[in-house]
Steps between C-alpha positions, in 0.01 A plus 500: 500500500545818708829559618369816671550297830788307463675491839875623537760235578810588602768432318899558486790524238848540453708697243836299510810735352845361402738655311646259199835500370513842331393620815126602423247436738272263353141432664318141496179473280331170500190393276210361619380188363228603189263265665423697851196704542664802623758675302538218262871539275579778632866615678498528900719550811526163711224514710143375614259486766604588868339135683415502839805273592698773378403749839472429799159397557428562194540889600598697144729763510857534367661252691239233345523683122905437545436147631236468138775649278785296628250191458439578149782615398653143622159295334501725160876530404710337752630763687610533905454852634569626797200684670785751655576621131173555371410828487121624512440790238143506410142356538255438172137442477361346213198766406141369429360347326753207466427127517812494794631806719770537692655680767857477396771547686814584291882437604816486356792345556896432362633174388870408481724230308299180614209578626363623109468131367137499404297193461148515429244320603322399147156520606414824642811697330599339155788721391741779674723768342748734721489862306631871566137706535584674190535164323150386655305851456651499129437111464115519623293458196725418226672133646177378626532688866169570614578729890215569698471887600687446860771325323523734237540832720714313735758431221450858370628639849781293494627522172744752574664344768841326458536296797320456809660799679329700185190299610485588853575860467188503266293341815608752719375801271126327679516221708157359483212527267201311525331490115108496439413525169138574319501362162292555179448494143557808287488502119491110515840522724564315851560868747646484863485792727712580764492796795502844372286355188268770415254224502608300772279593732202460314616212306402650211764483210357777267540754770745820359791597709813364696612128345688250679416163305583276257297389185543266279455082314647280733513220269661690233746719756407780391444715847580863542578683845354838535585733794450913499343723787509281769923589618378425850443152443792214498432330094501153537740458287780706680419798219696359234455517151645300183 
């Protein structure tokens, strides 16, 4: 099949925070059912399709990606957000070739006492795990925790942050950033290329120079996050390292 055409859906998802009772924030992974077609086992944000009941007149923008995440998030684990707390911090395209892409838009949000109870929907999701982002980053590979790449760098950017006033100070250092990778295979590895990529422009992965991309097995969780000569670009994953 040729994917080279796939059409972009769009698509919304929600990073839901608490913070447990040794007051670390935790984040909300759940796992997709091994069965699907896209992204089979692996560990997501609640999330999913924006419909066209979701906007008015099936108009998409981010009052109808709020109105997909809160439906998800509801469907998938249970949960009743409030569209007035969600907080828009990012856009992701799946790159091609992919047998799905996406244009994802990203939000985040703070649960209290009581509105955390998770209950999944065992279809779709089949298991859900609350974890500090150090405890996911440093859990990915070795307890079964396959991340896709947005997932991954998301985590990464947060991992530092101790509560949700940590979290939004990190949002304001940018306050949007709309993600478009180029992807390839180097020395049998899975590559994705962000802006400021030597060879993002040319989508060419062997090109010498500035590198802003990851590389990596994402089976085995084994992906690295490169990022020199390219200072005027925002990292997509906030510039941290582990």
């Amino acid at each position: 099949m040729d994917y080279s055409e796939v059409p972009i859906q769009p698509a919304a998802t929600v990073v839901c925070t608490r913070q447990n009772e040794m007051n670390q924030l935790e984040i909300l992974l759940l796992r997709r059912n091994k069965n699907l077609k896209f992204a089979s086992g692996f560990w997501v944000f609640p999330g999913g399709k924006i419909e066209p009941e979701d906007g008015d007149e099936g108009v998409i923008n981010t009052i109808s990606a709020k109105a997909a995440a809160i439906r998800e998030a509801e469907e998938e684990a249970n949960l009743n957000l409030r569209d007035s707390e969600l907080i828009h911090f990012m856009n992701w395209t799946t790159p091609s070739p992919s047998v799905k892409r996406f244009n994802t838009w990203f939000f985040i949000i703070e649960l209290f006492g009581g509105c955390d109870e998770v209950i999944i929907d065992n279809s779709e999701i089949k298991e859900y795990i609350w974890l500090t982002p150090k405890e996911a980053i440093f859990s990915f590979g070795k307890k079964n925790i396959k991340l896709l790449p947005p997932t991954f760098l998301t985590l990464v950017r947060f991992m530092h942050c101790q509560n949700f006033s940590d979290i939004k100070n990190e949002l304001n250092r940018i306050l949007h950033i709309d993600i478009q990778p180029k992807t390839g295979i180097q020395d049998g590895l899975f590559l994705s290329m962000y802006p400021g990529d030597a060879g993002y422009e040319a989508h060419d992965v062997n090109i010498q120079g500035a590198r802003h991309r990851i590389s990596g097995d994402m089976a085995k969780g084994t992906y690295r996050f490169e990022y020199h000569g390219c200072d005027h670009i925002f990292p997509v994953n906030g510039g941290y390292k582990w």
